[in-house]
DSSP file (Angstrom, degrees, kcal/mol; ACC not computed):
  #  RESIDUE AA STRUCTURE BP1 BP2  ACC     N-H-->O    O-->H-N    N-H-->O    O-->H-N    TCO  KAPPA ALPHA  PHI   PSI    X-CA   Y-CA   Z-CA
    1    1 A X              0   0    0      0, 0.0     2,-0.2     0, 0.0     0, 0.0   0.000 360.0 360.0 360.0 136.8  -16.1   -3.6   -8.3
    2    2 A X        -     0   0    0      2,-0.0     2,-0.5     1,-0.0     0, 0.0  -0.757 360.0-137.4-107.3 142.1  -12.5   -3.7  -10.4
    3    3 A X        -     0   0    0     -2,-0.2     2,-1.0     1,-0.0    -1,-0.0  -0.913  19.8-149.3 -99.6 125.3   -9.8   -6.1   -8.9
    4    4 A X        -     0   0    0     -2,-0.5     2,-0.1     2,-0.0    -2,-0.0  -0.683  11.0-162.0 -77.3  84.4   -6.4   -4.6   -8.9
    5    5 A X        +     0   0    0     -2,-1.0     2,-0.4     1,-0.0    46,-0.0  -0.275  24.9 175.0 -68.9 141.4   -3.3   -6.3   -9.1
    6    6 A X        -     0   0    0     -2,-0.1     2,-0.5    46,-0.1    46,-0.1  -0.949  36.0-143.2-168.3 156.2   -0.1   -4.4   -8.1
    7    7 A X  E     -a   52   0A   0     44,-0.9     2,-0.8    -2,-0.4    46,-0.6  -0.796  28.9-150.2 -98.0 146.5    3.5   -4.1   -7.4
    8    8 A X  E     -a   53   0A   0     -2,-0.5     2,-0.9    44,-0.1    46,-0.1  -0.800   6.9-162.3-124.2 118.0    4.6   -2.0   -4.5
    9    9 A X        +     0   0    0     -2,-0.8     2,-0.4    44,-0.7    46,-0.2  -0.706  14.5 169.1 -96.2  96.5    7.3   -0.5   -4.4
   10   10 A X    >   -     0   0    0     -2,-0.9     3,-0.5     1,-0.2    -2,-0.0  -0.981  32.6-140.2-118.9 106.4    8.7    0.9   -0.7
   11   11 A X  T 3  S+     0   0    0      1,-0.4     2,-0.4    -2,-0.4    -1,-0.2   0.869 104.3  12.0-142.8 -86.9   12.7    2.4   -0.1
   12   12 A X  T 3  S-     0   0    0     -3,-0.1    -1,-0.4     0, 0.0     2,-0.2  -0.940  81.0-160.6-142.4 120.4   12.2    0.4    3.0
   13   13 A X    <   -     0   0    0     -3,-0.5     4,-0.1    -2,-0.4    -4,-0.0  -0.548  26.3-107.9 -49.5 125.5    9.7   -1.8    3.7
   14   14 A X        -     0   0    0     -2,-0.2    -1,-0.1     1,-0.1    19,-0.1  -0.357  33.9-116.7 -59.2 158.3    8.6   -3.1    7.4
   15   15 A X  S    S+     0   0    0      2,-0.0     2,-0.3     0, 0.0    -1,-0.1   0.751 103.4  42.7 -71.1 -41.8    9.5   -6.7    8.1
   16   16 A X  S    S+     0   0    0     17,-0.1     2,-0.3     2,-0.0    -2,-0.0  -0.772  74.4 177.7-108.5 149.2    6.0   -7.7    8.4
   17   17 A X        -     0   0    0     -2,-0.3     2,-0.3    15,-0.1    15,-0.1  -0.998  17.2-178.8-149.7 154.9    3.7   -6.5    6.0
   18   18 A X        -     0   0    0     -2,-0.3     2,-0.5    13,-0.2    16,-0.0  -0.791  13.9-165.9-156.8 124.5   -0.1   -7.1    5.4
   19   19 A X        +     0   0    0     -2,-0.3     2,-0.2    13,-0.1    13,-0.1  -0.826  12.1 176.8-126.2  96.2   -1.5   -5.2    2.4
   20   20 A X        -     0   0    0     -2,-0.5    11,-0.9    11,-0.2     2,-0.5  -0.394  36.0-123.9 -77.0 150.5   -5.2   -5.1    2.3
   21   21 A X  B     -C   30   0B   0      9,-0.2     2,-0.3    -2,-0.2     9,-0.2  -0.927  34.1-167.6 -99.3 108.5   -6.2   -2.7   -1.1
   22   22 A X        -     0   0    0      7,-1.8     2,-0.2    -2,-0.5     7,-0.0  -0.741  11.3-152.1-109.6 168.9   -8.3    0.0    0.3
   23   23 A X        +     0   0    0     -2,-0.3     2,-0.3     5,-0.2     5,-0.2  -0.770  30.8 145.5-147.3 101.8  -10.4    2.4   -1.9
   24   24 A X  B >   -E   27   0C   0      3,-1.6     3,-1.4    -2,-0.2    -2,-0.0  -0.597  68.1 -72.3-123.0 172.7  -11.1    5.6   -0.6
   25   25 A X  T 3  S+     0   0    0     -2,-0.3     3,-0.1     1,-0.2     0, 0.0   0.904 129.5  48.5 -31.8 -61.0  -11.7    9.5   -1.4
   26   26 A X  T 3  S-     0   0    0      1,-0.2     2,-0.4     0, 0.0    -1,-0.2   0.558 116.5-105.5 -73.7   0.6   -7.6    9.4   -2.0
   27   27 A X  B <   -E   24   0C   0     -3,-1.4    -3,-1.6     2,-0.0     2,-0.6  -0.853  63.4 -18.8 124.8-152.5   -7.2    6.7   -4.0
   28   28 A X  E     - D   0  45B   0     17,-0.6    17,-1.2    -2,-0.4    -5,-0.2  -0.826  62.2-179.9 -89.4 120.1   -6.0    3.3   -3.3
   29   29 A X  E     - D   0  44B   0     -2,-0.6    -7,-1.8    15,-0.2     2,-0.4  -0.506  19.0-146.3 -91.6 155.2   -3.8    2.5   -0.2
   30   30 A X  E     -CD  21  43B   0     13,-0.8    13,-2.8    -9,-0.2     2,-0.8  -0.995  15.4-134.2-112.3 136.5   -2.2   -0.1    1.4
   31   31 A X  E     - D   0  42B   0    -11,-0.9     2,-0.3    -2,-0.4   -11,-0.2  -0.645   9.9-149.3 -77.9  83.1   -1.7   -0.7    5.1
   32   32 A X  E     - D   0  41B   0      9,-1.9     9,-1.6    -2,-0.8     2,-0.4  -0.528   8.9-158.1 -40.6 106.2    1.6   -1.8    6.6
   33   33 A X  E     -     0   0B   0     -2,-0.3     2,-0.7     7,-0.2   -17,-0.1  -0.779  11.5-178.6-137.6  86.7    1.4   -4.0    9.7
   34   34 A X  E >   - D   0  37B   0      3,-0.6     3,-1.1    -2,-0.4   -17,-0.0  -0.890  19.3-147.0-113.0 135.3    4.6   -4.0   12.2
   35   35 A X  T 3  S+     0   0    0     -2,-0.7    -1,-0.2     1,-0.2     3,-0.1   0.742  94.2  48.5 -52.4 -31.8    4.4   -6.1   15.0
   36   36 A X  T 3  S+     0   0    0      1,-0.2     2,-0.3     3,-0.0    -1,-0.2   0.469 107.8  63.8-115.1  16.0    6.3   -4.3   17.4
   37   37 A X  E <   -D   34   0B   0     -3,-1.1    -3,-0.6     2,-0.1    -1,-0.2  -0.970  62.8-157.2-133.1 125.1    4.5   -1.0   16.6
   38   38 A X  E    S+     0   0B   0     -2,-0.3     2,-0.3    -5,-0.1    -1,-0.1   0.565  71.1  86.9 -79.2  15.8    1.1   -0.6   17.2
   39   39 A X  E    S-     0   0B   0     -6,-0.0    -5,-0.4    -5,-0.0     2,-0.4  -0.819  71.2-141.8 -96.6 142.3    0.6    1.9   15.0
   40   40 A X  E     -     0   0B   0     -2,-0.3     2,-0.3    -7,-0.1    -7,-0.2  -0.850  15.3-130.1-102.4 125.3   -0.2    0.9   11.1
   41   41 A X  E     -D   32   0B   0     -9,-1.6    -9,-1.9    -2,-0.4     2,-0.5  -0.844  13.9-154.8 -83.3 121.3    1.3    3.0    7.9
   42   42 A X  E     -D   31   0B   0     -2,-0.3     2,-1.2   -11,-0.2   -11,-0.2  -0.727  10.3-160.1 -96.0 126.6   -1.1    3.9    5.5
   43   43 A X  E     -D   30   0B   0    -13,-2.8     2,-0.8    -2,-0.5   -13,-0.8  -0.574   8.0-139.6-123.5 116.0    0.5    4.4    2.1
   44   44 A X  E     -D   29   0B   0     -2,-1.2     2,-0.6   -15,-0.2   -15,-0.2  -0.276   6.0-140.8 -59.2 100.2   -1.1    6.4   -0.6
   45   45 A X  E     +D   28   0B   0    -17,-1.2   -17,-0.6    -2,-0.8    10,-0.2  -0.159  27.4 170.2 -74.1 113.8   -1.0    5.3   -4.0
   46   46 A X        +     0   0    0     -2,-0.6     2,-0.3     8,-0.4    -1,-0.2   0.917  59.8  18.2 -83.9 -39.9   -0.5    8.7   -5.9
   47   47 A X  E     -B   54   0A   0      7,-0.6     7,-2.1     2,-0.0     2,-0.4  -0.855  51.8-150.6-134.8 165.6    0.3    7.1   -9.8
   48   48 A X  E     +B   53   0A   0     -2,-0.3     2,-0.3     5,-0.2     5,-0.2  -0.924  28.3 152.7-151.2 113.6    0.0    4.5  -11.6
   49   49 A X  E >   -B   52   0A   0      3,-2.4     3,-3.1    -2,-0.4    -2,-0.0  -0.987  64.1 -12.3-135.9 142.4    2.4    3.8  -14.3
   50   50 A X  T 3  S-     0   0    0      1,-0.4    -1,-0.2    -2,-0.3     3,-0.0   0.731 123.5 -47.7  39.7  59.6    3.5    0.4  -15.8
   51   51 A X  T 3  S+     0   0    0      1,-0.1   -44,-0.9   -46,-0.0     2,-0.6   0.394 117.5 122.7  40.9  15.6    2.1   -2.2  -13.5
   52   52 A X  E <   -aB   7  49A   0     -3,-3.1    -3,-2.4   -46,-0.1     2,-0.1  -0.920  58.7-148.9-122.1 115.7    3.6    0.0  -10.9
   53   53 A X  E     -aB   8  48A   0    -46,-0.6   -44,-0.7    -2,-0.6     2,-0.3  -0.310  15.7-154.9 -55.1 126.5    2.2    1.8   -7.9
   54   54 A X  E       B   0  47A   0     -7,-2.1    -7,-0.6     1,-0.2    -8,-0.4  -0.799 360.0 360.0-108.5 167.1    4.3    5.0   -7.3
   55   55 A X              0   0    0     -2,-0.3    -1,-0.2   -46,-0.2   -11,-0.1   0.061 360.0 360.0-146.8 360.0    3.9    6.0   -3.1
């Protein structure tokens, strides 16, 4: 299993964040975590260019 280091870049981030690395059929995600919605944003990472994740 390869570990992945990354920057992430998000136009606006939630206030709270908890970004677990998933690896699925679409590639790698992270999950955004807001406290005062219980719903979670999964955000796909589509490239990968210069130590930076493009979403």
């Amino acid at each position: 299993m390869a570990t992945v280091e990354a920057r992430l870049r998000v136009r606006n981030p939630p206030k709270t964040i908890a970004a677990p690395l998933l690896n699925n059929r679409n590639g790698f995600g992270f999950i955004f975590k807001n406290k005062k919605e219980k719903e979670s944003v999964i955000y796909f990472l589509t490239e990968i260019s210069s130590n930076t994740f493009s979403v």
